[in-house]
Structures are given as C-alpha cells and as structure tokens.
C-alpha positions in Angstrom: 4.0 4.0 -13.6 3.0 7.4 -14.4 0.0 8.6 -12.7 -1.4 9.6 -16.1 -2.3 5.6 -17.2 -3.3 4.2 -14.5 -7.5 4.4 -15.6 -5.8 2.6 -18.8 -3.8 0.1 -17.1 -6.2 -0.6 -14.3 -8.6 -1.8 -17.4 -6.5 -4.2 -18.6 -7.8 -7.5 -17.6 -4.6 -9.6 -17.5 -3.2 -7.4 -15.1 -2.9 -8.5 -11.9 -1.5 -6.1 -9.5 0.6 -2.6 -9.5 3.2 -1.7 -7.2 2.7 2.2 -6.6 6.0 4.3 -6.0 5.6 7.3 -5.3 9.7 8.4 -6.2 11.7 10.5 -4.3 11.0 13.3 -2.3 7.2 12.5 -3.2 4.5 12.4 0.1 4.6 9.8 2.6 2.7 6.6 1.4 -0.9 7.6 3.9 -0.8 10.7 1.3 -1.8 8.2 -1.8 -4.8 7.1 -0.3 -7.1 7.8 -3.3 -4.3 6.1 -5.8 -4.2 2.9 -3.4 -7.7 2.5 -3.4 -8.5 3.3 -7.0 -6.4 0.2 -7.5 -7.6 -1.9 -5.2 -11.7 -0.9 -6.1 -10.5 -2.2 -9.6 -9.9 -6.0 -7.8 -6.0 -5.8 -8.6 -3.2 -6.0 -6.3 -1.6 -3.6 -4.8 2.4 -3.6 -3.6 3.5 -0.3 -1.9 6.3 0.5 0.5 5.9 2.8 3.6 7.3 4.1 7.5 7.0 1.7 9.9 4.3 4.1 11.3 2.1 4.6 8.5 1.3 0.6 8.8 -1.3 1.2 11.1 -3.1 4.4 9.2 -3.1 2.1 6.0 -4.3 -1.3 7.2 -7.1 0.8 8.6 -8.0 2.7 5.8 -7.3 0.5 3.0 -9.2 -2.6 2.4 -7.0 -5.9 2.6 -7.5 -8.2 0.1 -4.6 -8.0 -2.6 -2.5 -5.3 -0.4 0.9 -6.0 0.2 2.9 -3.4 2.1 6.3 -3.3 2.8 8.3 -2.1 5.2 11.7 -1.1 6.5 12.6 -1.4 10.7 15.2 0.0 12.3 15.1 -1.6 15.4 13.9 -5.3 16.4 11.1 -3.9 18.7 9.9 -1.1 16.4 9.6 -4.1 14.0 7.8 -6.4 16.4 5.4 -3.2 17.1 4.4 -3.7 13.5 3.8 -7.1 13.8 1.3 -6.1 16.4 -0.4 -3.9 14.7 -0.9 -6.3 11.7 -1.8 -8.8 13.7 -4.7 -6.3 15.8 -5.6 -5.3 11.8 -6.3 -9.1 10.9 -9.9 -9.3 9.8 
C-alpha cells in the first residue's frame, strides 16, 4: 500500500484492516507511529511486523484494539521476554 492512498482506503467502509510494510531498508516499525495510528483512529485493523524489542515501545503507544503485531525470535528466552511484555501490556 503506498503511503499516498491510505486517507482513500481508510474511507472505505468495507475495509477491515491494513497490514502496513514499511519495505526494505525503510525505519524500524516504532518510526511509523503516526501511519499505525491513523489507521487504527479510523476503527480498522492493523497487522504490522517488528524487532522483538520494539514490542514493548508499540503496545505502549499504540492503542490495542484491532492491532496485531508480529514478530520474529531468535532465541526461546528472547521470545518468552516478549510474552512478558504482552502479557504486563494486557489492559
């Protein structure tokens, strides 16, 4: 999704959610913080994919209702670290 529609997609009531990629080489995820909110203030979903530790900067800035982040661990304890974090971020 180009950057450019995104006021004319987020009015489009059948729409349900957008997945935001950045693309390659493009800022870390907690750099998009005004794109993941614009889409989330206009009540649809949002799916994005970031670092293992940008999960805590986003689940506190970002509102959770229809977010849906993914992402990748290298390690079974960084990964149980982010399920700490979500589960400390649980409103």
């Amino acid at each position: 999704m180009a950057l450019g529609n995104l006021d004319r997609l987020l009015q489009i009531e059948s729409l349900d959610g957008i997945q935001w990629v950045p693309g390659a080489g493009a800022k870390p995820m907690s750099e998009w913080l005004d794109v993941c909110r614009k889409i989330l203030d206009a009540d649809k979903c949002l799916q994005i994919s970031c670092a293992p530790e940008e999960v805590a900067f986003l689940l506190s800035n970002l509102k959770h209702e229809g977010l849906f982040i993914s992402t990748h661990c290298r390690t079974e304890k960084e990964a149980y670290d982010v399920l700490k974090i979500v589960e400390r971020h649980k409103r």
